[in-house]
Biotite code that builds the C-alpha atoms (Angstrom):
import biotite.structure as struc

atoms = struc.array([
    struc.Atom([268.560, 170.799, 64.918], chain_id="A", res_id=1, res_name="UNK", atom_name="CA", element="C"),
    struc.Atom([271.035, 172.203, 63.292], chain_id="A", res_id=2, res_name="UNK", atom_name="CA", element="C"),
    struc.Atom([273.191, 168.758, 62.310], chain_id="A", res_id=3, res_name="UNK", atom_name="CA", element="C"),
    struc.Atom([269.292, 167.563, 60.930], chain_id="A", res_id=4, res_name="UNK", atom_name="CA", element="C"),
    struc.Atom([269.192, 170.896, 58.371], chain_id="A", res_id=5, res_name="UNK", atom_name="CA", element="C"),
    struc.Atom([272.581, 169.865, 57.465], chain_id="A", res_id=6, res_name="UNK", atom_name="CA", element="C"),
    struc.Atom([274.475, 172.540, 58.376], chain_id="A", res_id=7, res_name="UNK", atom_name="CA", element="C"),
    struc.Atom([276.074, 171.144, 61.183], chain_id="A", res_id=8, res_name="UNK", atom_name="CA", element="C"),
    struc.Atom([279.458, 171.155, 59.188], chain_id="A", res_id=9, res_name="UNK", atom_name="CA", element="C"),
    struc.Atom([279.329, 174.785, 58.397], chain_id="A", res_id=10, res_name="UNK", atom_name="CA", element="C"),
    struc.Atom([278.457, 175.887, 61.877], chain_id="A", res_id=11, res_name="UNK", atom_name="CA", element="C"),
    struc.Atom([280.718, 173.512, 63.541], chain_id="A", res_id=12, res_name="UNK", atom_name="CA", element="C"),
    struc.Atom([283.250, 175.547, 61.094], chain_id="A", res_id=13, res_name="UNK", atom_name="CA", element="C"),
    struc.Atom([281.997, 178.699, 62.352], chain_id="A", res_id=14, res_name="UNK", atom_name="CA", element="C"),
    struc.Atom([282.619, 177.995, 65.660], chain_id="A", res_id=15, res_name="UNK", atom_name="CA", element="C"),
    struc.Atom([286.043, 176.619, 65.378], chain_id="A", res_id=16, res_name="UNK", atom_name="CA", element="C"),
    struc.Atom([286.957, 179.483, 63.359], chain_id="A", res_id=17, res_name="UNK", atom_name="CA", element="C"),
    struc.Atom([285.155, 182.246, 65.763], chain_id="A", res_id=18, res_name="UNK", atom_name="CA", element="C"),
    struc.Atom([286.636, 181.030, 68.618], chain_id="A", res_id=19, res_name="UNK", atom_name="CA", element="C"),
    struc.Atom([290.423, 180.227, 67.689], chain_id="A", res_id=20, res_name="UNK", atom_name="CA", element="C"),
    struc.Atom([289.918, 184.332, 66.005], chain_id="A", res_id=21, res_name="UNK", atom_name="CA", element="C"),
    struc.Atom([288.933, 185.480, 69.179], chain_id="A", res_id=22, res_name="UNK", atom_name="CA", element="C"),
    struc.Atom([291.285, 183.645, 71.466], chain_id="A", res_id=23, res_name="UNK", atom_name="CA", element="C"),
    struc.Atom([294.547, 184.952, 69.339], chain_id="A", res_id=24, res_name="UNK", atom_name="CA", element="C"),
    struc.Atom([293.073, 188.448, 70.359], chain_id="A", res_id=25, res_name="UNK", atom_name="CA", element="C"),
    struc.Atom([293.032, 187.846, 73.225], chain_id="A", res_id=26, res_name="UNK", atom_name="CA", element="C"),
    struc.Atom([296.428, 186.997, 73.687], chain_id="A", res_id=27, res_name="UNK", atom_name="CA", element="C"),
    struc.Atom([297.892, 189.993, 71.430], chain_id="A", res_id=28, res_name="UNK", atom_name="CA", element="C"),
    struc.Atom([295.704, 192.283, 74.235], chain_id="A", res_id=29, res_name="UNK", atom_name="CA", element="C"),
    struc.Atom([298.237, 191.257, 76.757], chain_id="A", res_id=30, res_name="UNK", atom_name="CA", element="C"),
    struc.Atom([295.427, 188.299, 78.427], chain_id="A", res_id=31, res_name="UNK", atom_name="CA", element="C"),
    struc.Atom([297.115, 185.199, 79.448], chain_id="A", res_id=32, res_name="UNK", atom_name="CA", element="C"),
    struc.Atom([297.656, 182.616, 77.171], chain_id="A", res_id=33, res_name="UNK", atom_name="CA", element="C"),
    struc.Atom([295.621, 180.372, 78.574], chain_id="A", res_id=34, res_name="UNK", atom_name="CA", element="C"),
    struc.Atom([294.177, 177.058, 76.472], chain_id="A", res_id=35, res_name="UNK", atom_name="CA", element="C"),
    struc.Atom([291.261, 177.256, 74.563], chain_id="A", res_id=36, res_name="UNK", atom_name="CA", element="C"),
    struc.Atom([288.829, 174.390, 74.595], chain_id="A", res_id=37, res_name="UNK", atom_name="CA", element="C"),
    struc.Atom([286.317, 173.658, 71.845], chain_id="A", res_id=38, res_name="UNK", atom_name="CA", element="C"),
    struc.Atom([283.371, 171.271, 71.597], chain_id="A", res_id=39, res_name="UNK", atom_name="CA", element="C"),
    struc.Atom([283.298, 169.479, 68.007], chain_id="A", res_id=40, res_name="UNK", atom_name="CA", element="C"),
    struc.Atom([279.720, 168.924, 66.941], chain_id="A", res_id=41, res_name="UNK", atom_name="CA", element="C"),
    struc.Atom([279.429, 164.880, 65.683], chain_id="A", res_id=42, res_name="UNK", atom_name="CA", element="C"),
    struc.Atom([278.409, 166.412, 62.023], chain_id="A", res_id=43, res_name="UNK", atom_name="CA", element="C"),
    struc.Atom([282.127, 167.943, 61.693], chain_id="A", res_id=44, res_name="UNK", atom_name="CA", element="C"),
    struc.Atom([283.734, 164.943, 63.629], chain_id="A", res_id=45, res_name="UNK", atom_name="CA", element="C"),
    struc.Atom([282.425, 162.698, 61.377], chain_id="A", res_id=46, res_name="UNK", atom_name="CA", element="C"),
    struc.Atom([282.330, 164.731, 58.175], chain_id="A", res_id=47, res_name="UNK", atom_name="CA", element="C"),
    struc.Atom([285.732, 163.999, 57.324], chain_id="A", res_id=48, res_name="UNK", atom_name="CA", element="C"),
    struc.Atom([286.700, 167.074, 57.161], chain_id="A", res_id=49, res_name="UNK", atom_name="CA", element="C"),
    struc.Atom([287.765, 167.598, 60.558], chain_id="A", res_id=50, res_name="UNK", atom_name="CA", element="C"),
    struc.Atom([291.714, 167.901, 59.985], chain_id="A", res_id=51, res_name="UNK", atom_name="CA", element="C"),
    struc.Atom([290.955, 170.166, 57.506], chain_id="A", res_id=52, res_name="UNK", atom_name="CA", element="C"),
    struc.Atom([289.192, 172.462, 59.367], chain_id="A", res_id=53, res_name="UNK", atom_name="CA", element="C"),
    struc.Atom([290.946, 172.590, 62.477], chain_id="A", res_id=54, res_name="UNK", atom_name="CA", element="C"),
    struc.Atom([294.385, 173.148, 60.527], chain_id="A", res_id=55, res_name="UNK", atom_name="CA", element="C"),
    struc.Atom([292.587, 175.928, 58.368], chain_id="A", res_id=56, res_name="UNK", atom_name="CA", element="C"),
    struc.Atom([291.012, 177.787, 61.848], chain_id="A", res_id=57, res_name="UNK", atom_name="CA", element="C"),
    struc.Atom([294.768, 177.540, 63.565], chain_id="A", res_id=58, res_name="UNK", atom_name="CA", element="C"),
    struc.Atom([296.410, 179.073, 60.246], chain_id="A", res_id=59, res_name="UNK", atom_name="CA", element="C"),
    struc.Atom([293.855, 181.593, 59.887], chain_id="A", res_id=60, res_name="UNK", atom_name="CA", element="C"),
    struc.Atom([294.028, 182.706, 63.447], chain_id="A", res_id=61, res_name="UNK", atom_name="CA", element="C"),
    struc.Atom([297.831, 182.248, 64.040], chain_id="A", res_id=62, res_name="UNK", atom_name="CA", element="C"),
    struc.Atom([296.791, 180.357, 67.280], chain_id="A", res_id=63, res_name="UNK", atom_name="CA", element="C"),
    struc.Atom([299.644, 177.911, 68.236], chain_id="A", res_id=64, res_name="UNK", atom_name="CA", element="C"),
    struc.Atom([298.487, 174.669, 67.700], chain_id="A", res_id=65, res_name="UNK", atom_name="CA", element="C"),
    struc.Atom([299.119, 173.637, 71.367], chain_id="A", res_id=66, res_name="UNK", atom_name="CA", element="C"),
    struc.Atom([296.924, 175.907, 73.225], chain_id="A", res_id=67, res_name="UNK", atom_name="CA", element="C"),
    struc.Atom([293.701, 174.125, 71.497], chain_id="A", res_id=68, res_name="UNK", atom_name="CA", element="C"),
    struc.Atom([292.088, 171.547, 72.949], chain_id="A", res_id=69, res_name="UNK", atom_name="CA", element="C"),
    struc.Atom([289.329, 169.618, 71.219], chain_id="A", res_id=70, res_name="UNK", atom_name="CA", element="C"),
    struc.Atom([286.338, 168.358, 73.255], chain_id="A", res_id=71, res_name="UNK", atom_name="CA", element="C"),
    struc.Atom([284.487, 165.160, 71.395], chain_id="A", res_id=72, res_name="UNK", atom_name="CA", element="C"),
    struc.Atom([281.674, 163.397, 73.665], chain_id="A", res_id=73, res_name="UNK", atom_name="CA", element="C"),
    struc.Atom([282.599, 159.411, 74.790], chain_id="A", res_id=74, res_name="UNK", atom_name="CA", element="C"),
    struc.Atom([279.445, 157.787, 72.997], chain_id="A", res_id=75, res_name="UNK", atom_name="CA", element="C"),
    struc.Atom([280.587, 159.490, 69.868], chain_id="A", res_id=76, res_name="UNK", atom_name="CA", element="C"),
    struc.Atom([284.154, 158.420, 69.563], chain_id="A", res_id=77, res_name="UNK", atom_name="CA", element="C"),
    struc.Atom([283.041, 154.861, 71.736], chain_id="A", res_id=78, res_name="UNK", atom_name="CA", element="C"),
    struc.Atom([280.540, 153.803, 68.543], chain_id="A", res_id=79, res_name="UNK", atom_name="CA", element="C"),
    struc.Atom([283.880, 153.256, 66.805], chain_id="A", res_id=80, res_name="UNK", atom_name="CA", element="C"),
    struc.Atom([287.442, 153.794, 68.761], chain_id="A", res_id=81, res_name="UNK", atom_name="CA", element="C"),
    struc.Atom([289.201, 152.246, 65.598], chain_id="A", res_id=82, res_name="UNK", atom_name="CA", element="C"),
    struc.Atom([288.179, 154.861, 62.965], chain_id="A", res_id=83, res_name="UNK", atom_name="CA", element="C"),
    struc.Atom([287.940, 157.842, 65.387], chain_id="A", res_id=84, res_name="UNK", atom_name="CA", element="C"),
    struc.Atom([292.231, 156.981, 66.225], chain_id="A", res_id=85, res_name="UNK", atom_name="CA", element="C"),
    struc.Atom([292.596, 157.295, 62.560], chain_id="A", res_id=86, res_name="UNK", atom_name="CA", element="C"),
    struc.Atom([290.967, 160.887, 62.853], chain_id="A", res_id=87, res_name="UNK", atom_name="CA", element="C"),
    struc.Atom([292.642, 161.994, 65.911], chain_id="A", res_id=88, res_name="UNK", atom_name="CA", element="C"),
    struc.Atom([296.077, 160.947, 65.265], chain_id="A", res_id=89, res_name="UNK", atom_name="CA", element="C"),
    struc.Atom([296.854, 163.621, 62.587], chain_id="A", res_id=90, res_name="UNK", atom_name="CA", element="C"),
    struc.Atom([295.547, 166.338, 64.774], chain_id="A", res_id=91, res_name="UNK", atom_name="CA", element="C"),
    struc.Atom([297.309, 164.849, 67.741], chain_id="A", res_id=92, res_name="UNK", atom_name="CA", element="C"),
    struc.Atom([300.482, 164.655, 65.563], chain_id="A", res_id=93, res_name="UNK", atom_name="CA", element="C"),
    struc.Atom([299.967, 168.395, 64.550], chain_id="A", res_id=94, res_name="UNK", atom_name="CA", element="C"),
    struc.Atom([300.008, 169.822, 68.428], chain_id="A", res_id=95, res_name="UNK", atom_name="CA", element="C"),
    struc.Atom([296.008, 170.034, 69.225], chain_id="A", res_id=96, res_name="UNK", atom_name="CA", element="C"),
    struc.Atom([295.371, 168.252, 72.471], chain_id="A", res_id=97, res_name="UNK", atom_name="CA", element="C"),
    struc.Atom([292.177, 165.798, 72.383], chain_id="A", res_id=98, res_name="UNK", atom_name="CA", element="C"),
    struc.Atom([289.701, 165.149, 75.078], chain_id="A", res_id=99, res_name="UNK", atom_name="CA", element="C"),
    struc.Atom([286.856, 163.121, 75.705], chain_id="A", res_id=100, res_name="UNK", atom_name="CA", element="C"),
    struc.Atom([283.678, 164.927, 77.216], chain_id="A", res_id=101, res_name="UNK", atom_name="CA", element="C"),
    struc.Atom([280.927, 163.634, 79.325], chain_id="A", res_id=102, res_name="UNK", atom_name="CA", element="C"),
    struc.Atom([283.164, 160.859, 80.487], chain_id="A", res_id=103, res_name="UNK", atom_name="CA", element="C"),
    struc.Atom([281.564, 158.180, 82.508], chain_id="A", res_id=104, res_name="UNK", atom_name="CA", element="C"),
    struc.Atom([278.552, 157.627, 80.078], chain_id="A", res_id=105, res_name="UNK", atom_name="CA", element="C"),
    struc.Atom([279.879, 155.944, 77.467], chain_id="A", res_id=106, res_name="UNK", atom_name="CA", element="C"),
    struc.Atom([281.401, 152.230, 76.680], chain_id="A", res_id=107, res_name="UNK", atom_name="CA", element="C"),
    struc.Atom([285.075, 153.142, 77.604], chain_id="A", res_id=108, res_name="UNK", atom_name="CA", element="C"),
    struc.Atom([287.511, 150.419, 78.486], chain_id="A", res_id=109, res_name="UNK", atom_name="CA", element="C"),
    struc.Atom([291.597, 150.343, 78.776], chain_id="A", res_id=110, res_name="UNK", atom_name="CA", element="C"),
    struc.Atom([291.418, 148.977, 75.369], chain_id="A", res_id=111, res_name="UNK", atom_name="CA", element="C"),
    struc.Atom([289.877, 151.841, 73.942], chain_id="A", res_id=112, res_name="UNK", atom_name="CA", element="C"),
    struc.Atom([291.578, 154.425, 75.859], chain_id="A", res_id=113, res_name="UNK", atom_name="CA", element="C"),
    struc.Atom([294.865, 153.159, 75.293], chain_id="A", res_id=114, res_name="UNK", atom_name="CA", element="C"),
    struc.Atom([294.362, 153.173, 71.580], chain_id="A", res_id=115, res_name="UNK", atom_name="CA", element="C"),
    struc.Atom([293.542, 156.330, 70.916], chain_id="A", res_id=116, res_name="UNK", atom_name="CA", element="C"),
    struc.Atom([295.654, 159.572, 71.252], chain_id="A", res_id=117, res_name="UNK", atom_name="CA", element="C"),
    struc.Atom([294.048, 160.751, 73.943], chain_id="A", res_id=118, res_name="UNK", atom_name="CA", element="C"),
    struc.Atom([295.073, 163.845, 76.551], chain_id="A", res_id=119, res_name="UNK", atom_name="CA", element="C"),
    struc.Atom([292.340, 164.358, 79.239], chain_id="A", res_id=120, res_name="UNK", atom_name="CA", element="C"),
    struc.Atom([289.045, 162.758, 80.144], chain_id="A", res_id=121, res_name="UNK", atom_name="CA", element="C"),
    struc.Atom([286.156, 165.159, 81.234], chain_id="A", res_id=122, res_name="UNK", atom_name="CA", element="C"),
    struc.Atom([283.985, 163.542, 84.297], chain_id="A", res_id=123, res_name="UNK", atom_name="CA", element="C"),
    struc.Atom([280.426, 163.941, 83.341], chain_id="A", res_id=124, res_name="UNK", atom_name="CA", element="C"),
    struc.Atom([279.265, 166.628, 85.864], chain_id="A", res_id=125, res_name="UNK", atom_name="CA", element="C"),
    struc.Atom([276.181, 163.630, 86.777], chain_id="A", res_id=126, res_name="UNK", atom_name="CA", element="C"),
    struc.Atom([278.671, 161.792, 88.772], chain_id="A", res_id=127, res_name="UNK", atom_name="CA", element="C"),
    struc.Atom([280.288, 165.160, 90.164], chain_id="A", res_id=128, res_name="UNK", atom_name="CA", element="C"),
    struc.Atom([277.110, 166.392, 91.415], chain_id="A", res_id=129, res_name="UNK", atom_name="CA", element="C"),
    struc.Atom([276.102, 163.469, 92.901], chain_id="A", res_id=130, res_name="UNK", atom_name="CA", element="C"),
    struc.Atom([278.960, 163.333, 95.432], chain_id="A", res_id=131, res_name="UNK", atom_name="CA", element="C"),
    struc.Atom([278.148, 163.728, 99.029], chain_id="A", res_id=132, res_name="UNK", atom_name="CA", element="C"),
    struc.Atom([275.114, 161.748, 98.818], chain_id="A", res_id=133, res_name="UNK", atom_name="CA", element="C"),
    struc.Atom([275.906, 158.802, 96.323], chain_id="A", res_id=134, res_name="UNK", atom_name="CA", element="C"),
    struc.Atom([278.822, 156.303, 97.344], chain_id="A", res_id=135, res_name="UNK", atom_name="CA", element="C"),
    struc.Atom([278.398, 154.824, 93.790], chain_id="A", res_id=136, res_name="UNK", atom_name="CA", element="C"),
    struc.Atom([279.489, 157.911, 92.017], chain_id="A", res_id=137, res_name="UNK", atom_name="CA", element="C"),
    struc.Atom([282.145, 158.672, 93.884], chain_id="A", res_id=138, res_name="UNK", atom_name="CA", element="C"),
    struc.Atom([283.085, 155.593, 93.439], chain_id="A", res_id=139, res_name="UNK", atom_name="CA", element="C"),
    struc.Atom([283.090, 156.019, 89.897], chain_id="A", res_id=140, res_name="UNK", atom_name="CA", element="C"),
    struc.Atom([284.893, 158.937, 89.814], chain_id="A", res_id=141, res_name="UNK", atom_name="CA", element="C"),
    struc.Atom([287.262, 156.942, 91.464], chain_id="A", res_id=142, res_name="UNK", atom_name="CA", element="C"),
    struc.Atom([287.724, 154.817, 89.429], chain_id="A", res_id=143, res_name="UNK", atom_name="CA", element="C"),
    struc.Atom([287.618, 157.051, 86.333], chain_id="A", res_id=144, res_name="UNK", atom_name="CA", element="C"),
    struc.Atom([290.467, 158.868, 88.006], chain_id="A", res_id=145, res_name="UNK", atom_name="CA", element="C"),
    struc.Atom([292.658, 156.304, 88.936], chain_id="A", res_id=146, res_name="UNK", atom_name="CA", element="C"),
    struc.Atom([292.029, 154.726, 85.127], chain_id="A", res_id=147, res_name="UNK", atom_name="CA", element="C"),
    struc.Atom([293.106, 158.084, 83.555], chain_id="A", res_id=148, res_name="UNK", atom_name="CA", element="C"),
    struc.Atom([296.326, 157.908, 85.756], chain_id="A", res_id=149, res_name="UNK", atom_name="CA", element="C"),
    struc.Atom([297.338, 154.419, 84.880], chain_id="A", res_id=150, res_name="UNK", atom_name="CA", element="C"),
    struc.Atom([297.338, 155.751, 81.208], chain_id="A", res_id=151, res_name="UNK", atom_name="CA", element="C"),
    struc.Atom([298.896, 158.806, 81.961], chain_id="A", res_id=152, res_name="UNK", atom_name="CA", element="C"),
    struc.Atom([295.715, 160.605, 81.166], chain_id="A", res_id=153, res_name="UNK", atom_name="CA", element="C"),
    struc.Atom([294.588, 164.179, 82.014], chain_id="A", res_id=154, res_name="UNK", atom_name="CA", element="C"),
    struc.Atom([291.371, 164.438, 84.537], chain_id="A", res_id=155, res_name="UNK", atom_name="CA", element="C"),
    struc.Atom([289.319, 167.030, 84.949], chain_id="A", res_id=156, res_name="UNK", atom_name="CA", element="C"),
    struc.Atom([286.203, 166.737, 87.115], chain_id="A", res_id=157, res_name="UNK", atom_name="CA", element="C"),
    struc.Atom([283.167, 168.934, 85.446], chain_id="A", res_id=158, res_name="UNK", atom_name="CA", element="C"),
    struc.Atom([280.383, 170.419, 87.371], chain_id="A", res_id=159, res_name="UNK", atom_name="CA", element="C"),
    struc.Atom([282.216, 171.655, 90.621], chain_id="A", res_id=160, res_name="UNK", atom_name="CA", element="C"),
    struc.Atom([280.564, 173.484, 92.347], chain_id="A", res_id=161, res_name="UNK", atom_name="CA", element="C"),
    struc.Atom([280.240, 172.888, 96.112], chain_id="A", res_id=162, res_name="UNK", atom_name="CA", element="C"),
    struc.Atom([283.844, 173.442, 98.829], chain_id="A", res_id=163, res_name="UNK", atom_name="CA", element="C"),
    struc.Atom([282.345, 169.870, 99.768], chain_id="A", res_id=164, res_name="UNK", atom_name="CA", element="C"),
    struc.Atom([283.049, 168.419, 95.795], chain_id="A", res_id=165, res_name="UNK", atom_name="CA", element="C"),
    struc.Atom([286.199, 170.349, 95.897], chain_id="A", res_id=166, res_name="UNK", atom_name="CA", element="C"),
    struc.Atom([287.641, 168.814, 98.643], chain_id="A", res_id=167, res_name="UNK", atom_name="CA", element="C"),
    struc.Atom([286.538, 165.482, 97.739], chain_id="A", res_id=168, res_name="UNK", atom_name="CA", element="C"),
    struc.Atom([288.245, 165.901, 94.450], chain_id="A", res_id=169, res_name="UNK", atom_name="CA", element="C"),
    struc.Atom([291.197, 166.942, 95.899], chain_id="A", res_id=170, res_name="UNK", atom_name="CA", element="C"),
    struc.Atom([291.846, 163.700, 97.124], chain_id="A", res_id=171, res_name="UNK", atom_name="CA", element="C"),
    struc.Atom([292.131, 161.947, 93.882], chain_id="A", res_id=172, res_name="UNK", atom_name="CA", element="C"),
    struc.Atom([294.306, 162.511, 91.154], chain_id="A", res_id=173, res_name="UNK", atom_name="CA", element="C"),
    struc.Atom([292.454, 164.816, 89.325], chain_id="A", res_id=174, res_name="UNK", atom_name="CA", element="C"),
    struc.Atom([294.181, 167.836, 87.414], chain_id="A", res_id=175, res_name="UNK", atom_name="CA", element="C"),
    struc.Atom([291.623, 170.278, 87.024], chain_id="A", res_id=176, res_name="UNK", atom_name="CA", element="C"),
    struc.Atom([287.696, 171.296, 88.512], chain_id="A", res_id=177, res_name="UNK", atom_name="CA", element="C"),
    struc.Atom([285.581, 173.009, 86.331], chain_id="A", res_id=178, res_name="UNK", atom_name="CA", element="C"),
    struc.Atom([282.377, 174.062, 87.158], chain_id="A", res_id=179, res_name="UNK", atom_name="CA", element="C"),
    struc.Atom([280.620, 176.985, 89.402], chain_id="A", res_id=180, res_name="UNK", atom_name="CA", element="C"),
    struc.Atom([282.680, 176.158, 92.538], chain_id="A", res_id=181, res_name="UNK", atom_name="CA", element="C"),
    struc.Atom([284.500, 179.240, 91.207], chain_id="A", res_id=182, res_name="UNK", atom_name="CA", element="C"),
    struc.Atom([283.124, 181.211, 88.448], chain_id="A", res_id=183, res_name="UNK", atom_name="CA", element="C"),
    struc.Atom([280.068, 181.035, 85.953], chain_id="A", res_id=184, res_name="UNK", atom_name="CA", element="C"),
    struc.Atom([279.446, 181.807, 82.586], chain_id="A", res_id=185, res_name="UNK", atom_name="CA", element="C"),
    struc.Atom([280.361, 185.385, 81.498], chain_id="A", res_id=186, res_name="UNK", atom_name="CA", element="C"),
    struc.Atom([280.349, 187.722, 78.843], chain_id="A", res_id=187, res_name="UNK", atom_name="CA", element="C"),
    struc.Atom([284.131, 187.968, 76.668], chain_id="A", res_id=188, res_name="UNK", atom_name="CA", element="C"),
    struc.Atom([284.605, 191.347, 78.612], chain_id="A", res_id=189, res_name="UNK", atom_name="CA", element="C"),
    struc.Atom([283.990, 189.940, 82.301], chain_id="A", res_id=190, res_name="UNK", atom_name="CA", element="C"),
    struc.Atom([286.296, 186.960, 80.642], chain_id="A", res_id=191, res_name="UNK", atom_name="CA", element="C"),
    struc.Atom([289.075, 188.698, 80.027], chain_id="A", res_id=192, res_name="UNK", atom_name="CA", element="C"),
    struc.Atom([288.796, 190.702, 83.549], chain_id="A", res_id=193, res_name="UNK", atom_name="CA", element="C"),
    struc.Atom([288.479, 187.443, 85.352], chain_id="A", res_id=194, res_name="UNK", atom_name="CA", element="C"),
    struc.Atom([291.221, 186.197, 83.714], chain_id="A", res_id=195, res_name="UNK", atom_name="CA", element="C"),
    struc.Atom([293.734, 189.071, 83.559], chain_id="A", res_id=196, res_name="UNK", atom_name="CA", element="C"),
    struc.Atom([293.077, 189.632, 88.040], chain_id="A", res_id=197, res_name="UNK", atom_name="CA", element="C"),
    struc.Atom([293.240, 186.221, 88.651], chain_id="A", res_id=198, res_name="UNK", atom_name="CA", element="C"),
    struc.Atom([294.791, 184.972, 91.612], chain_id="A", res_id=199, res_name="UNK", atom_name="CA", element="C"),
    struc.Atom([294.155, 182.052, 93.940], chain_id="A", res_id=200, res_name="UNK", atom_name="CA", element="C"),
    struc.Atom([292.670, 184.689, 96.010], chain_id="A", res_id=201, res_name="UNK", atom_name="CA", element="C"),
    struc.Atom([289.558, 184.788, 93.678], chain_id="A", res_id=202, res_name="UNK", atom_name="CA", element="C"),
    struc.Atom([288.936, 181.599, 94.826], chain_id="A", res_id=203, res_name="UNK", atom_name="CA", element="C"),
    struc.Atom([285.809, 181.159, 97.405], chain_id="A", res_id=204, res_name="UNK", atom_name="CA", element="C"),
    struc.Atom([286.437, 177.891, 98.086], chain_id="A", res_id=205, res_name="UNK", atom_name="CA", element="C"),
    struc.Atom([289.043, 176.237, 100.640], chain_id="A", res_id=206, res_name="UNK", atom_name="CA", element="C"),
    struc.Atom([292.331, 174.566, 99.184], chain_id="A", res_id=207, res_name="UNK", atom_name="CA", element="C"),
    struc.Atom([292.276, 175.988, 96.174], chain_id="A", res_id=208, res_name="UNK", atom_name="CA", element="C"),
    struc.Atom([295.810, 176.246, 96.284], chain_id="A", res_id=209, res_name="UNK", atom_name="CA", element="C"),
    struc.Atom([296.475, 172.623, 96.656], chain_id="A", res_id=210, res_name="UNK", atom_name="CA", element="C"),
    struc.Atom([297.331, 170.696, 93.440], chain_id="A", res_id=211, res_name="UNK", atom_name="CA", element="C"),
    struc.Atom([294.119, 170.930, 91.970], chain_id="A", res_id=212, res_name="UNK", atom_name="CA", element="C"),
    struc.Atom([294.465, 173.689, 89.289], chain_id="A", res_id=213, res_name="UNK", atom_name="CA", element="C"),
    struc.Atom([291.182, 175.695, 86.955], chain_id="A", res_id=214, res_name="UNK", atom_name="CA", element="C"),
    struc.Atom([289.718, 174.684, 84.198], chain_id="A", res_id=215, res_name="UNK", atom_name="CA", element="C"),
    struc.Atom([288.769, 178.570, 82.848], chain_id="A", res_id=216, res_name="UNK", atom_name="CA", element="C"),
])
């Protein structure tokens, strides 16, 4: 709605800005410095005024460049891999790590992958949940996985939230779970709680201190 009033710029702006602000508070309260992850709406992705932005939010939040990770969804960047490298490589090039969201859904291929300056691949949470009861996704997230690894490709598997998903995910070579397997959404105070008593004895499900590490 907001990208068909034409303000999907601005806000995508707004967020960026709002949430690199609150993230370098964070860290100067003494909270980890964890990475921060931020989905770019396909208004500001495409507006070309993405570098821009993301190099004015880091400079007027003094967040280091390296703990921001930018989430864009696979059809998006898939409807043109070409172009899209020529906006991710200066944003690469400055320190911001890239991701592709809702992996699984688009038209990805080695091809495309390979030429574009890409850091971790997001499982769409449709395959995730599906595991357990669907050979086909699991085979995809296979395949997904073993994909990412051949290009030396971050994984993380969105949408966790079953000990019988975790453990099926922990055979693969998959980074990072996301999902409910271990916390849901929370308010910025509850956040910073979480995040400051964290141990892998917050953890409810089993082998969580196998290889497999949060995606908070």
């Amino acid at each position: 709605m907001a990208e068909s009033c034409d303000v999907g710029v601005a806000l995508g702006r707004w967020v960026l800005n709002k949430a690199c602000r609150q993230h370098r508070l964070r860290i100067d309260s003494g909270t980890p410095a964890i990475g921060l992850s931020v989905n770019v709406s396909a208004a500001l992705a495409l507006s070309g005024d993405l570098f821009d932005a993301v190099n004015d939010a880091l400079r007027l939040s003094a967040l280091p460049a390296g703990l921001l990770e930018l989430e864009f969804p696979e059809g998006l960047i898939m409807t043109d891999a070409g172009t899209f490298s020529s906006y991710l490589m200066p944003l690469h090039d400055l320190g911001v790590k890239i991701a592709i969201d809702r992996f699984g859904t688009g038209n990805s291929s080695v091809e495309h992958l390979s030429g574009l300056p890409i850091n971790r691949i997001k499982i769409d949470p449709v395959f995730v949940s599906a595991v357990g009861g669907n050979a086909q996704a699991a085979r995809a997230i296979r395949a997904a996985a073993a994909l990412a690894q051949g290009l030396d490709i971050s994984v993380t598997a969105v949408g966790v939230e079953t000990s019988e998903q975790v453990d099926f995910i922990q055979t693969l070579p998959i980074e990072e779970i996301q999902g409910f397997a271990f916390a849901k959404p929370m308010d910025a105070q509850s956040f910073d709680a979480f995040v400051n008593n964290f141990t892998d004895a917050t953890l409810s499900f089993p082998g969580a201190k196998g290889r497999t590490r949060l995606g908070i």
